[in-house]
ROKOL-377719 format. One record per residue: residue number from 1; residue in three letters; x, y, z of N, C-alpha, C in turn. Coordinates in steps of 0.001 Angstrom, whole numbers, plus 500000, padded with zeros to 6 digits. Layout:
@i = NUM aa = ala nu = X nv = Y nw = Z cau = X cav = Y caw = Z cu = X cv = Y cw = Z
...
# end
This chain:
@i = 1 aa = unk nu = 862379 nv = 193832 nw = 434252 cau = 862583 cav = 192519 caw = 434861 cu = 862368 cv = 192632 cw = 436360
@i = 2 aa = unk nu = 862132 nv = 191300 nw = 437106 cau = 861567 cav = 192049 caw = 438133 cu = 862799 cv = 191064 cw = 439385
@i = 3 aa = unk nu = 862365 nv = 191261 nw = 440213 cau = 863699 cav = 190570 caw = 441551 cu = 864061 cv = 189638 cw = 441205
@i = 4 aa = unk nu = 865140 nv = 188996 nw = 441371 cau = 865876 cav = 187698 caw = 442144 cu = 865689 cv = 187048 cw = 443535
@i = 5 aa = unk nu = 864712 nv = 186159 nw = 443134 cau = 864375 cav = 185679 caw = 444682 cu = 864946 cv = 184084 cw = 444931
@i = 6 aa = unk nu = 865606 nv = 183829 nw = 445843 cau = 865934 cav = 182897 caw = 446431 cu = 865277 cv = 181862 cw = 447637
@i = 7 aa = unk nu = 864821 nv = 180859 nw = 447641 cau = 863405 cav = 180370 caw = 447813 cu = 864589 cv = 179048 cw = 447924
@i = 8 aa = unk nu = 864619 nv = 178691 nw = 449785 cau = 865449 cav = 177503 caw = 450706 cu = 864228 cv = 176665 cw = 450946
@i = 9 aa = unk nu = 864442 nv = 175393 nw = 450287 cau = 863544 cav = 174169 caw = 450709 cu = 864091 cv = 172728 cw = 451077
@i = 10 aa = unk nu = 863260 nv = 171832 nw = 450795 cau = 864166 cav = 170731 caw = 451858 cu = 862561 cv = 169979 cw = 451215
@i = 11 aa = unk nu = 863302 nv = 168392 nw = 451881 cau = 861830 cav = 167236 caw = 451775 cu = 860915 cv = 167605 cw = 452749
@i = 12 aa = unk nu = 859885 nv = 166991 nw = 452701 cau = 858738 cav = 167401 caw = 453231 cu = 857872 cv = 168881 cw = 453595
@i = 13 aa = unk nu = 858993 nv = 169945 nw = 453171 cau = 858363 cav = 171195 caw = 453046 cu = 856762 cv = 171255 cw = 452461
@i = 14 aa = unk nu = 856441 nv = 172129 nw = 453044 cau = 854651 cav = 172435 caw = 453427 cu = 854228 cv = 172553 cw = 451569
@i = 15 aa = unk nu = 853834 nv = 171599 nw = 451451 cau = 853352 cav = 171591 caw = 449260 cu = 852772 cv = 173002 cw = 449302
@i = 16 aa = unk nu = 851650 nv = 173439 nw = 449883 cau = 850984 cav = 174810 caw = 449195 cu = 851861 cv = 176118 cw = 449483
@i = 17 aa = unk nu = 853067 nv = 175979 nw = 450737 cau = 853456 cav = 177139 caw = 451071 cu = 855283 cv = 177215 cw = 450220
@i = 18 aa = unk nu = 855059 nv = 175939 nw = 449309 cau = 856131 cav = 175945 caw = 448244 cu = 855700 cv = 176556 cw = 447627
@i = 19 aa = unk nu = 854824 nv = 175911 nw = 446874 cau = 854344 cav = 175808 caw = 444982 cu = 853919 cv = 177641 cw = 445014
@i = 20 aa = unk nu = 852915 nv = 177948 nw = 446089 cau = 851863 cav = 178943 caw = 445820 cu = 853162 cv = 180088 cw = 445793
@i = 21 aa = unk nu = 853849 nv = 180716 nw = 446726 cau = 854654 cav = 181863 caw = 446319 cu = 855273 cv = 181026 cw = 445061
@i = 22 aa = unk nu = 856145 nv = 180231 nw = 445040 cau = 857184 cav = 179916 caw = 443617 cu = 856194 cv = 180303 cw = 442435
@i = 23 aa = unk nu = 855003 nv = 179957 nw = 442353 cau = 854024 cav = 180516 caw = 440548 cu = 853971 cv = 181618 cw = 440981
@i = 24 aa = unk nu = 853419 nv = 182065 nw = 442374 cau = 852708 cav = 183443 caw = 442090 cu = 854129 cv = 184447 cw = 441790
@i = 25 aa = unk nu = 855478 nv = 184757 nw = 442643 cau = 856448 cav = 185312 caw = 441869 cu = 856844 cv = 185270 cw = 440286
@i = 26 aa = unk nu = 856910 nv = 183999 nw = 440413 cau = 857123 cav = 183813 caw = 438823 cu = 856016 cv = 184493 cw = 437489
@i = 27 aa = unk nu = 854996 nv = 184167 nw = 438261 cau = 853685 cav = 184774 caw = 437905 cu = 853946 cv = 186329 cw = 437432
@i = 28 aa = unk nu = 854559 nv = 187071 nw = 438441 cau = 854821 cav = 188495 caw = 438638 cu = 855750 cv = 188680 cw = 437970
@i = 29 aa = unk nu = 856637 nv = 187972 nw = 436942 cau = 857737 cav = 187972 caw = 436811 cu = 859316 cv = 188232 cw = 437431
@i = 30 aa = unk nu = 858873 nv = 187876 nw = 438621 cau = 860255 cav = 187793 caw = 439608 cu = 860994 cv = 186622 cw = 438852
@i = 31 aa = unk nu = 862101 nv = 186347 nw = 439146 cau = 862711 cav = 185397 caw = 439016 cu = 863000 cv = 184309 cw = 439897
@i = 32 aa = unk nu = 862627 nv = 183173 nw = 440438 cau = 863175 cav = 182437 caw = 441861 cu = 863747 cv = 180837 cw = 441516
@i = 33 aa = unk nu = 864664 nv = 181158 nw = 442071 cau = 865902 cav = 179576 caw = 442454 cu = 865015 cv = 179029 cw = 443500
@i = 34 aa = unk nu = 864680 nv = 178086 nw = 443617 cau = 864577 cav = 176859 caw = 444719 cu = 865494 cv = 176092 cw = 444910
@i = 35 aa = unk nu = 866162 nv = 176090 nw = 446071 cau = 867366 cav = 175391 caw = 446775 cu = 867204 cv = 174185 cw = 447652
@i = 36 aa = unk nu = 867849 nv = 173010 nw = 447534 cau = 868173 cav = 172453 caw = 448939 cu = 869274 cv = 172256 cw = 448865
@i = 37 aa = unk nu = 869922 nv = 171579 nw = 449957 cau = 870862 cav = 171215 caw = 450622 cu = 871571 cv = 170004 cw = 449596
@i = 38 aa = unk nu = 872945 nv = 169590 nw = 449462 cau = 873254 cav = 168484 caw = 448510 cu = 872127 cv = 167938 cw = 447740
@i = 39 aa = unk nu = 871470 nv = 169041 nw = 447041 cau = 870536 cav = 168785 caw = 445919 cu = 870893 cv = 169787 cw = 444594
@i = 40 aa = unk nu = 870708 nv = 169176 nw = 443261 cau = 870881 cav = 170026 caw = 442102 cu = 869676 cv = 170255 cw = 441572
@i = 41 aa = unk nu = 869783 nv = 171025 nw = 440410 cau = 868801 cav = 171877 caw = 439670 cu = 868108 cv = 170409 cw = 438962
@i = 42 aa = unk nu = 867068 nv = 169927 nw = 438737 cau = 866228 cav = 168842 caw = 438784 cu = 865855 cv = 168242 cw = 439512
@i = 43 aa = unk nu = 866384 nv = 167877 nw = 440729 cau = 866130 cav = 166891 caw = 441667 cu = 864525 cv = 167504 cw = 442054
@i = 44 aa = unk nu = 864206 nv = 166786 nw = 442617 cau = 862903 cav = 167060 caw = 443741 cu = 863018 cv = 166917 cw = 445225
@i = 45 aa = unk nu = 861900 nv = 167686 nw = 445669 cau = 861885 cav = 167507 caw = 447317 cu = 860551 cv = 167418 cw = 447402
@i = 46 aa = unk nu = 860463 nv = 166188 nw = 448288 cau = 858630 cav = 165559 caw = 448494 cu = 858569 cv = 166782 cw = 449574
@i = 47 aa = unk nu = 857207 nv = 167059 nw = 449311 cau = 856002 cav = 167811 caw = 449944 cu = 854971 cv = 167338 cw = 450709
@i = 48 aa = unk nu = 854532 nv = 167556 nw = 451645 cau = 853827 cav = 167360 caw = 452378 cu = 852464 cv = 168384 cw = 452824
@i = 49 aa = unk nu = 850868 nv = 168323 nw = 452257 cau = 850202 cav = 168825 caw = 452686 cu = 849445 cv = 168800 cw = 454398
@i = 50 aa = unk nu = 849597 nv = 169750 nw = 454678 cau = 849017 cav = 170469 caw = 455940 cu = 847948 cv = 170464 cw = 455882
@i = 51 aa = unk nu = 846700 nv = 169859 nw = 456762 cau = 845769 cav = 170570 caw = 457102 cu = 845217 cv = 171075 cw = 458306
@i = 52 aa = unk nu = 843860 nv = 171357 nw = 458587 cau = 843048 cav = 171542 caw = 459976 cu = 842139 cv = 171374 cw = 459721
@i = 53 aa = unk nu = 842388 nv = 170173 nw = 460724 cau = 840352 cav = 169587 caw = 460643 cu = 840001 cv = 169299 cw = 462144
@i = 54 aa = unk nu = 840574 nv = 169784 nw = 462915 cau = 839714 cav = 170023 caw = 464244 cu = 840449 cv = 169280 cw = 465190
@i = 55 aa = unk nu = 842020 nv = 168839 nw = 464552 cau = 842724 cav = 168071 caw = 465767 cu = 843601 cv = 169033 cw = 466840
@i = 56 aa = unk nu = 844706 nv = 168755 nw = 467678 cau = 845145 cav = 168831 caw = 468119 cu = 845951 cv = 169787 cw = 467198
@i = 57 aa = unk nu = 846467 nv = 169753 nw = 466352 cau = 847510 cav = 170343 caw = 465408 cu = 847410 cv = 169583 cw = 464017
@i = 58 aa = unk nu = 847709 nv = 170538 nw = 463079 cau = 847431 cav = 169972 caw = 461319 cu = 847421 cv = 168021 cw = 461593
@i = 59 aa = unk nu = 847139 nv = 168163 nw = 460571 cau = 847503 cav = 166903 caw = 459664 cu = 847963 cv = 166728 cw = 458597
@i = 60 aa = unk nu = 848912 nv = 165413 nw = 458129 cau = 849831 cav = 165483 caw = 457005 cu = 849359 cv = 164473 cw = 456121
@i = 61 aa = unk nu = 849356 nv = 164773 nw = 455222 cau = 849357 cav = 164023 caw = 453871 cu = 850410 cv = 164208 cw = 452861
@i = 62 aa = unk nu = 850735 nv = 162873 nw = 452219 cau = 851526 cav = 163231 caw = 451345 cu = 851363 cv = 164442 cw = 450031
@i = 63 aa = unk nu = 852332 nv = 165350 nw = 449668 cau = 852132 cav = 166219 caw = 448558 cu = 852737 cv = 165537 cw = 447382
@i = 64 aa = unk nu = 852918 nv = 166476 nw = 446563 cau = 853657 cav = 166496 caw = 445392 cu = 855310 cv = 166312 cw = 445500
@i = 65 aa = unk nu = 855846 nv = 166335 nw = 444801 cau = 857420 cav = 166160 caw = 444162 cu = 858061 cv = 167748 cw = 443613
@i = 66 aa = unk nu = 858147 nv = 168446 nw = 444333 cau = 858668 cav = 169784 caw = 443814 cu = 860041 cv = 169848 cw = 443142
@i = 67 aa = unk nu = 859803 nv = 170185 nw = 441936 cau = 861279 cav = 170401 caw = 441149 cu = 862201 cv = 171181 cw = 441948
@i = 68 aa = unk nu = 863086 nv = 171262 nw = 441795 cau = 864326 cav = 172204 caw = 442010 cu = 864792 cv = 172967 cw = 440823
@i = 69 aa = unk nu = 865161 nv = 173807 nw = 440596 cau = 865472 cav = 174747 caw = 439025 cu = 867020 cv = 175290 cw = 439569
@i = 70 aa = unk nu = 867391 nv = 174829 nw = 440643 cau = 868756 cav = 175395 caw = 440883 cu = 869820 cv = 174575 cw = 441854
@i = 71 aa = unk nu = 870910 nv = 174823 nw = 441517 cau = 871771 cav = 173818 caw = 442882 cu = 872529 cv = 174837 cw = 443507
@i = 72 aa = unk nu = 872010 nv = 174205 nw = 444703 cau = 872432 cav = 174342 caw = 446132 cu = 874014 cv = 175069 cw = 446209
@i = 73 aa = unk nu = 874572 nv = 174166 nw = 445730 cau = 876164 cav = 174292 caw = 445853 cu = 876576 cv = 175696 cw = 444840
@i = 74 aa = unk nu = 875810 nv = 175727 nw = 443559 cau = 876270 cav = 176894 caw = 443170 cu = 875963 cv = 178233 cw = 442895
@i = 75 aa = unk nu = 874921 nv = 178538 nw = 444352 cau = 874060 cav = 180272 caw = 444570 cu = 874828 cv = 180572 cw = 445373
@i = 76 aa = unk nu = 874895 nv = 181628 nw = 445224 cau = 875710 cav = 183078 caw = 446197 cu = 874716 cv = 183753 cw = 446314
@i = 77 aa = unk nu = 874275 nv = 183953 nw = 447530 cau = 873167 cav = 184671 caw = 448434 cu = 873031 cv = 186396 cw = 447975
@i = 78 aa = unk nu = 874806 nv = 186867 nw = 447539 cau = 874935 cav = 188162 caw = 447284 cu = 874287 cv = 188389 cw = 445380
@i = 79 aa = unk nu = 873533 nv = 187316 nw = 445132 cau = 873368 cav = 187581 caw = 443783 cu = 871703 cv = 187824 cw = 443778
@i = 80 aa = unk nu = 871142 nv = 187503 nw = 444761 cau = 869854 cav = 187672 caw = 445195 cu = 868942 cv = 188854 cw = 446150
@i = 81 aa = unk nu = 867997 nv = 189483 nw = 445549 cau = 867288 cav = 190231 caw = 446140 cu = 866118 cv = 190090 cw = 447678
@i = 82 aa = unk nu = 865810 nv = 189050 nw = 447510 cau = 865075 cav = 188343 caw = 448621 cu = 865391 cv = 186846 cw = 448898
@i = 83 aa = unk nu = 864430 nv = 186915 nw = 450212 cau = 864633 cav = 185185 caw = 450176 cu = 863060 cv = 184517 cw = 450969
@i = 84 aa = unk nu = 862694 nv = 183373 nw = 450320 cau = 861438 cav = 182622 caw = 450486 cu = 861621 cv = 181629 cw = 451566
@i = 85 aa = unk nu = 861050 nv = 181498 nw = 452413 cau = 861341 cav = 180133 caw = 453364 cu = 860184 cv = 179671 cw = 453521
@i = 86 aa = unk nu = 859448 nv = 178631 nw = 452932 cau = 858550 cav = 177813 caw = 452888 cu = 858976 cv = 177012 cw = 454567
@i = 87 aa = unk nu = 857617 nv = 177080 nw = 455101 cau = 856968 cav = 175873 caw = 456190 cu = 857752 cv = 174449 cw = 456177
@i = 88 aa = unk nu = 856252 nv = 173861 nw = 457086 cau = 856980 cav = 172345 caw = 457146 cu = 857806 cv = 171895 cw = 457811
@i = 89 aa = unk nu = 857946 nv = 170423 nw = 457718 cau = 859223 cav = 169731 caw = 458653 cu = 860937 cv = 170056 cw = 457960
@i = 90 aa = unk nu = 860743 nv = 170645 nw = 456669 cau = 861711 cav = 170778 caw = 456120 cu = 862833 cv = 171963 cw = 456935
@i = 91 aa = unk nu = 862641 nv = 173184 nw = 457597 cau = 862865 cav = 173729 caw = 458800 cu = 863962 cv = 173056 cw = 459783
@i = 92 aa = unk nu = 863434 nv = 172320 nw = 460297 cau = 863587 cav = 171063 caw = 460847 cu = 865347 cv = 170721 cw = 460651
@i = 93 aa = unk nu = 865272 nv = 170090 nw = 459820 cau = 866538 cav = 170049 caw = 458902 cu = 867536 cv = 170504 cw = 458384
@i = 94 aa = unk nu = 867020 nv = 172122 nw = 457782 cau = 867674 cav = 172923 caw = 457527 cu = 868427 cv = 174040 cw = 458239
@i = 95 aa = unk nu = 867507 nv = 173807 nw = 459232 cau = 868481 cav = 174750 caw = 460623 cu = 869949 cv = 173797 cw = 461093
@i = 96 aa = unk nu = 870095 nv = 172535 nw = 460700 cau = 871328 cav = 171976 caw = 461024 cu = 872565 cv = 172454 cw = 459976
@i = 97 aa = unk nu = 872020 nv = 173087 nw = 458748 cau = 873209 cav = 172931 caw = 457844 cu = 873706 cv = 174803 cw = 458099
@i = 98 aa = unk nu = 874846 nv = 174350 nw = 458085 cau = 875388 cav = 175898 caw = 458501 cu = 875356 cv = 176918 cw = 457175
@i = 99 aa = unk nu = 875489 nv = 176000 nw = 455877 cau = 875984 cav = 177249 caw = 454918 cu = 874232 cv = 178003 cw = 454687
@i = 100 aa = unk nu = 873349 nv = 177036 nw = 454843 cau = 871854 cav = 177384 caw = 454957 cu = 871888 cv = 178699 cw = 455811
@i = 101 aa = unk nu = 872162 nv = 178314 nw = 457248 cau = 872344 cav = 179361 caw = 458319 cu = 872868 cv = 180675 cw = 457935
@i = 102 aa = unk nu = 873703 nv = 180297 nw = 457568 cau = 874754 cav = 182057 caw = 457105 cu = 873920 cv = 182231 cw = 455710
@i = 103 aa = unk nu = 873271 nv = 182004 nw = 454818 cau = 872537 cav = 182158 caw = 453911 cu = 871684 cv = 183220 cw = 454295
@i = 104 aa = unk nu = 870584 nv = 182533 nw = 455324 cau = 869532 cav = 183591 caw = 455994 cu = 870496 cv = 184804 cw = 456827
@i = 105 aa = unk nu = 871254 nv = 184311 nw = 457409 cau = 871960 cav = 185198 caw = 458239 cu = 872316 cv = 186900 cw = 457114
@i = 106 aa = unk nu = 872864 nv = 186759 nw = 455859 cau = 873147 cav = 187307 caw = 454768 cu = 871844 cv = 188086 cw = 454353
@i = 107 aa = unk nu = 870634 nv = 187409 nw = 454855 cau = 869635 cav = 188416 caw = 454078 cu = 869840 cv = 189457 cw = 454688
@i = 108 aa = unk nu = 869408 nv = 189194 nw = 456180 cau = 869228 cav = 189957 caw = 457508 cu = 869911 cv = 191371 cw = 457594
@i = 109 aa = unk nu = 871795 nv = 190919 nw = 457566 cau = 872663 cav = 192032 caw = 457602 cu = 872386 cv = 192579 cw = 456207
@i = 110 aa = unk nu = 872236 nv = 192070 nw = 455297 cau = 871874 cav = 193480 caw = 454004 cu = 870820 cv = 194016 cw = 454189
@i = 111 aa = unk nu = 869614 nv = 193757 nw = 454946 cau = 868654 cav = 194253 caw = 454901 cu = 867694 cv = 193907 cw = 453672
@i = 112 aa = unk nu = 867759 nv = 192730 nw = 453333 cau = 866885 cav = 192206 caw = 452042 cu = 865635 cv = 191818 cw = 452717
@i = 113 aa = unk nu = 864222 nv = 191826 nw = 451914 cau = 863518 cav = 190975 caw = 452258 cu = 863226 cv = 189846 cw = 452486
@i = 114 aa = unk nu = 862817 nv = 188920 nw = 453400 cau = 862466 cav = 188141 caw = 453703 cu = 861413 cv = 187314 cw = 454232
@i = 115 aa = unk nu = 861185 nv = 186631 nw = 453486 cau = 859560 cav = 186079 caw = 453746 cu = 859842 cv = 184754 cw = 454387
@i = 116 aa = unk nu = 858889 nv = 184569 nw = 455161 cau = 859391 cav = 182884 caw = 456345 cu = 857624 cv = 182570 cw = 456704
@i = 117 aa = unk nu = 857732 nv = 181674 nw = 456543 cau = 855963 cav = 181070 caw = 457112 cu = 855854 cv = 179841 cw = 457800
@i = 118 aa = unk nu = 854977 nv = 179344 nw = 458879 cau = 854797 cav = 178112 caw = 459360 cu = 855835 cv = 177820 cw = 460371
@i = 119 aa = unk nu = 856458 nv = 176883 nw = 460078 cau = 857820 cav = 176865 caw = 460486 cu = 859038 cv = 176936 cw = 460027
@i = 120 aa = unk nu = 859206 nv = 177920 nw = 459073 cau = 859863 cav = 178773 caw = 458470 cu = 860331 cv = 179834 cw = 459763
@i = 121 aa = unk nu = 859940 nv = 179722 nw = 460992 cau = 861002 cav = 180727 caw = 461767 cu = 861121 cv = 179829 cw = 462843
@i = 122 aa = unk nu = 861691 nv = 178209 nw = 462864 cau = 862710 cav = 177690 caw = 463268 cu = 864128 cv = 178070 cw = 462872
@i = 123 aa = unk nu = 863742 nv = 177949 nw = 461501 cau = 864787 cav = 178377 caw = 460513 cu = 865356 cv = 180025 cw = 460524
@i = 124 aa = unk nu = 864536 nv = 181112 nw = 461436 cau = 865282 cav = 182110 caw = 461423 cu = 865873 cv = 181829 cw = 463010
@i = 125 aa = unk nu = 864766 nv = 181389 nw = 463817 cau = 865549 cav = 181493 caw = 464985 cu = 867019 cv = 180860 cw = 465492
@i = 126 aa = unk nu = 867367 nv = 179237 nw = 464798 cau = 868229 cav = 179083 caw = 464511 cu = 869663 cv = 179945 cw = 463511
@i = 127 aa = unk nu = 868946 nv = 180551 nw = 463095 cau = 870111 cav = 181626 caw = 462150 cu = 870607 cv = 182764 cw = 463232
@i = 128 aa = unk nu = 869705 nv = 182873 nw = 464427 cau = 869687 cav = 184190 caw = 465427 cu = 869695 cv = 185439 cw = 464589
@i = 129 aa = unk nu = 868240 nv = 185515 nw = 464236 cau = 867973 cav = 186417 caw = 463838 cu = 867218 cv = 187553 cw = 463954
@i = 130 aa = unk nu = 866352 nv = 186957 nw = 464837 cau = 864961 cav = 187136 caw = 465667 cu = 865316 cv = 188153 cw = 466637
@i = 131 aa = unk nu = 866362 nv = 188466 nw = 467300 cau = 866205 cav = 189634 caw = 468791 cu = 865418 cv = 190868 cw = 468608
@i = 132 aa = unk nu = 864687 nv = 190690 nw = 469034 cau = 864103 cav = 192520 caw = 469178 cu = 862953 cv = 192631 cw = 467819
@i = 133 aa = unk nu = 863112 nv = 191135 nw = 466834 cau = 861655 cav = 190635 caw = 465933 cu = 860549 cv = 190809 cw = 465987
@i = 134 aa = unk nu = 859322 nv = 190913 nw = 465546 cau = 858168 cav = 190721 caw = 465680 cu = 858108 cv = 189846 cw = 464450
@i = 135 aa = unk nu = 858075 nv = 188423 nw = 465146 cau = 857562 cav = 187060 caw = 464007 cu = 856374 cv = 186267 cw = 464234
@i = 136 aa = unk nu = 855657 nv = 186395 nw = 463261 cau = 854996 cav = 185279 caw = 463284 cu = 854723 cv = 184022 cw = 462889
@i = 137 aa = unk nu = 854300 nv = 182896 nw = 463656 cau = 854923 cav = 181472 caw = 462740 cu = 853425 cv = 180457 cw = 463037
@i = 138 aa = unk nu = 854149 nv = 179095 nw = 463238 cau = 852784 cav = 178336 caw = 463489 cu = 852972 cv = 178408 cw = 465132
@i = 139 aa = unk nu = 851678 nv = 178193 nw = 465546 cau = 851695 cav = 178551 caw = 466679 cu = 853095 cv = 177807 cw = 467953
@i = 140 aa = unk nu = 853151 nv = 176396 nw = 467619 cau = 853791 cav = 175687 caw = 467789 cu = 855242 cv = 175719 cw = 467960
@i = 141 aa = unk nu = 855452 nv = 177164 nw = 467363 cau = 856917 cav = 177618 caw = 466835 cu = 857244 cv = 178703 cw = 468019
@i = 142 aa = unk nu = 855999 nv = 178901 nw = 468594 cau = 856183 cav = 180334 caw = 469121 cu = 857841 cv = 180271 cw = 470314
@i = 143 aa = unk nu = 857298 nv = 179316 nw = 470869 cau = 858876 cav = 178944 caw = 471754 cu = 860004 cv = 179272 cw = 471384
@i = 144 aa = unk nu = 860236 nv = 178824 nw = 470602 cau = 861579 cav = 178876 caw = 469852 cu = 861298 cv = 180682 cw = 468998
@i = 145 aa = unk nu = 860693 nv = 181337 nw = 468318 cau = 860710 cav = 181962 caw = 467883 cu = 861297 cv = 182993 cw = 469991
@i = 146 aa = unk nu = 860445 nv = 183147 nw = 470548 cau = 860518 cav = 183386 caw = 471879 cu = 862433 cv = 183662 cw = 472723
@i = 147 aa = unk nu = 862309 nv = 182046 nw = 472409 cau = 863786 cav = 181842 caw = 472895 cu = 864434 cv = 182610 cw = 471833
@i = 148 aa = unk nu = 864120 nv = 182458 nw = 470844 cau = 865535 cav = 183638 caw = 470173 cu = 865461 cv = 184721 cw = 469780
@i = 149 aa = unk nu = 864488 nv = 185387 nw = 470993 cau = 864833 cav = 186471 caw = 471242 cu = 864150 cv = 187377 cw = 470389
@i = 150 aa = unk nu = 863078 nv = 186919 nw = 469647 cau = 861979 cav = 187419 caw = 469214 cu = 860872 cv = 187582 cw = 469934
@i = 151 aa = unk nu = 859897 nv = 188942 nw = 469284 cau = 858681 cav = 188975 caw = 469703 cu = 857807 cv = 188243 cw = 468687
@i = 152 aa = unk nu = 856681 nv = 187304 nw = 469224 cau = 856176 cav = 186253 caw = 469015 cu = 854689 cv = 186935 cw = 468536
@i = 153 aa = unk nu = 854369 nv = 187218 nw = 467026 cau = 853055 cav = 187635 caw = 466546 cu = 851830 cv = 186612 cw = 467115
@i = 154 aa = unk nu = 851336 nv = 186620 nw = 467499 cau = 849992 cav = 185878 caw = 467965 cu = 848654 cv = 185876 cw = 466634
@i = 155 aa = unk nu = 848762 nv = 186317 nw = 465576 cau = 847831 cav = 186469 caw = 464525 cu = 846890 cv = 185596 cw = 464725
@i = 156 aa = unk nu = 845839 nv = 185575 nw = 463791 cau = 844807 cav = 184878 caw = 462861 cu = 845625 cv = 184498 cw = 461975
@i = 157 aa = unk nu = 845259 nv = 183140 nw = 461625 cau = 845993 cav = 182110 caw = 460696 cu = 845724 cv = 182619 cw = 458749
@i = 158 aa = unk nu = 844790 nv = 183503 nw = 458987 cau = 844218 cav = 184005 caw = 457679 cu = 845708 cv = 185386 cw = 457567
@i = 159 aa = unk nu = 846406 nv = 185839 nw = 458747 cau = 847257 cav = 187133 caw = 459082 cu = 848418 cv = 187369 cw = 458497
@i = 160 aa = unk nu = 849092 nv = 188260 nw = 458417 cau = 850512 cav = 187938 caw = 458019 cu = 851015 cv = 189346 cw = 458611
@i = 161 aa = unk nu = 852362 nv = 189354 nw = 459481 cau = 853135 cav = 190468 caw = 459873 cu = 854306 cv = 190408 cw = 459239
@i = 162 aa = unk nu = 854751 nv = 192020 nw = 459690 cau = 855514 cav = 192603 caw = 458596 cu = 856499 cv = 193255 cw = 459938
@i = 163 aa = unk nu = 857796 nv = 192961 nw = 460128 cau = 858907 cav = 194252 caw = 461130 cu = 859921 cv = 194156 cw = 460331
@i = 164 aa = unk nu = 859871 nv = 195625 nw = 459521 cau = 861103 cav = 196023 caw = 458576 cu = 861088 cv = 195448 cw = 457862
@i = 165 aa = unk nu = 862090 nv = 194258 nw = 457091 cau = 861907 cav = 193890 caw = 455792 cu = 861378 cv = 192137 cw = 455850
@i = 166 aa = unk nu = 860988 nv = 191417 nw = 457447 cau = 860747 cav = 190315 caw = 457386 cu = 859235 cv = 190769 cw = 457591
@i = 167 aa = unk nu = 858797 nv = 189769 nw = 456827 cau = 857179 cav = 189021 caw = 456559 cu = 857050 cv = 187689 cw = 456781
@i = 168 aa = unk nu = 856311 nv = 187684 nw = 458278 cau = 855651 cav = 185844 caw = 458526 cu = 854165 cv = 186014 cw = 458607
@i = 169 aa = unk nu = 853930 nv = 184590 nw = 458301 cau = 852248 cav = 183886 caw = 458884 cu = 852503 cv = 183319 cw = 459346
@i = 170 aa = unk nu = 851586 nv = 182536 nw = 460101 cau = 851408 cav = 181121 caw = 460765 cu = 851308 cv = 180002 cw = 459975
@i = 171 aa = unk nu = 851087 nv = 180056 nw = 458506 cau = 850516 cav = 179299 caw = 457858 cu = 850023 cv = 179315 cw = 456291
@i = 172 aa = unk nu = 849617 nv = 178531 nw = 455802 cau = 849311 cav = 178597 caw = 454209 cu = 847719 cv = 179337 cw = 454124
@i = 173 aa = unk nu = 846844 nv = 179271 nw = 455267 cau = 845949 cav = 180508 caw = 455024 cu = 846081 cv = 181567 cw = 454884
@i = 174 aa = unk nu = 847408 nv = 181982 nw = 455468 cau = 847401 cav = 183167 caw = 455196 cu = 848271 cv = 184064 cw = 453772
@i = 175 aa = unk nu = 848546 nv = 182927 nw = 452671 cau = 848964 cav = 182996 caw = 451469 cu = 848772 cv = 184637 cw = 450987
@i = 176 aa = unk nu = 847070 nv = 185429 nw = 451309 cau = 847226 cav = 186334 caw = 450620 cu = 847332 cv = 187575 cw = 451233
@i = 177 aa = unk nu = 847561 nv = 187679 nw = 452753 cau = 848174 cav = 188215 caw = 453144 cu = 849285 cv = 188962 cw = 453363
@i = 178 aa = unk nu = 850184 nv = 187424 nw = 453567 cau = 851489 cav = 186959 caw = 453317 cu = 852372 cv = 187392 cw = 452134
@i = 179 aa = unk nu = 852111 nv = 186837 nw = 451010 cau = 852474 cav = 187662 caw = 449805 cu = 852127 cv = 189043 cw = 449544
@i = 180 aa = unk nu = 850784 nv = 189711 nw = 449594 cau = 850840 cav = 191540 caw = 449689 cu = 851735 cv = 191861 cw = 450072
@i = 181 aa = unk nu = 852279 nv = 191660 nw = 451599 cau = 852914 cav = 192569 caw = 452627 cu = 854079 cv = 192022 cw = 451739
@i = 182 aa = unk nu = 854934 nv = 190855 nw = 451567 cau = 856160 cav = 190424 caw = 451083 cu = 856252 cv = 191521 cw = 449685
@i = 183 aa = unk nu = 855511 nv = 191395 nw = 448837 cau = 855378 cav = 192340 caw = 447422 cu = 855567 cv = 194009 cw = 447863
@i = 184 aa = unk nu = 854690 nv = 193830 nw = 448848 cau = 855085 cav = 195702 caw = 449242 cu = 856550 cv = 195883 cw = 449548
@i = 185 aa = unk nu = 857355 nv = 194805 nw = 450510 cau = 859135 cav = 195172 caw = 450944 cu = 859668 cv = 194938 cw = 449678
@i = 186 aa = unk nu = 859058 nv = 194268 nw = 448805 cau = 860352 cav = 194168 caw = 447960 cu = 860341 cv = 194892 cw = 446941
# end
């Protein structure tokens, strides 16, 4: 049987940088919970696709309706081997809820893996997790990744870095990157 992965989402989270790790683990036969916040095991959280087409920064379109297979209220972080943090505005959001916070905070001090993409390291830098880091996020993030006290990966959007057991991209290009290096920590 293969890990327990724990996989924090929210509405508008990035659709391809949900769905694509949630099959491909499952795929592998990992096991993964998808969580939000005062949400249960059915509910959904709208998605939002990302792109780049030559603006200023992505563009959004509406995604899909992502199931949930687990509630929020009843995971214990200590029952899990890793943890997934999908992109997006969902970030955003989830850096306000504290039990979220001490969630990520929990990977960190055990030393579990952790995978974060896009803006998926709002969400660590808010946890203060980042000092003495090498993260990479969307570019956009770099500030905040910065301010807390992380070192700020500069990659190719196709890239994905790896310091100790956290793994970021910038982004959903870099899906196969991203997942190798995550599959090798865990």
């Amino acid at each position: 049987m293969g890990k327990k992965i724990l996989m924090i989402t929210g509405d508008f989270t990035e659709d391809y940088e949900t769905m694509v790790p949630f099959q491909l683990l499952l795929t592998l036969g990992h096991g993964v919970d998808a969580v939000c916040p005062d949400k249960v095991a059915g509910d959904t959280v709208k998605t939002a696709i990302h792109d780049f087409e030559g603006d200023q920064t992505y563009t959004e379109k509406p995604g899909h309706n992502f199931a949930l297979n687990a509630s929020f209220a009843e995971i214990n972080p200590a029952d899990y081997d890793a943890l997934v943090i999908p992109g997006g505005r969902a970030p955003e959001y989830l850096r306000l809820n504290e039990a979220v916070l001490d969630m990520v905070r929990h990977f960190f001090e055990q030393n579990k893996p952790v995978a974060a993409i896009c803006h998926g390291a709002q969400l660590l830098a808010a946890a203060g997790v980042l000092d003495g880091r090498g993260c990479s996020a969307y570019p956009a993030c770099a500030p905040e990744v910065k301010a807390a006290g992380g070192q700020y990966a500069d990659i190719e959007v196709t890239e994905a870095h790896t310091d100790g057991n956290l793994v970021t991209a910038p982004a959903w290009p870099a899906h196969p990157q991203w997942m190798a290096q995550f599959l090798a920590v865990l």
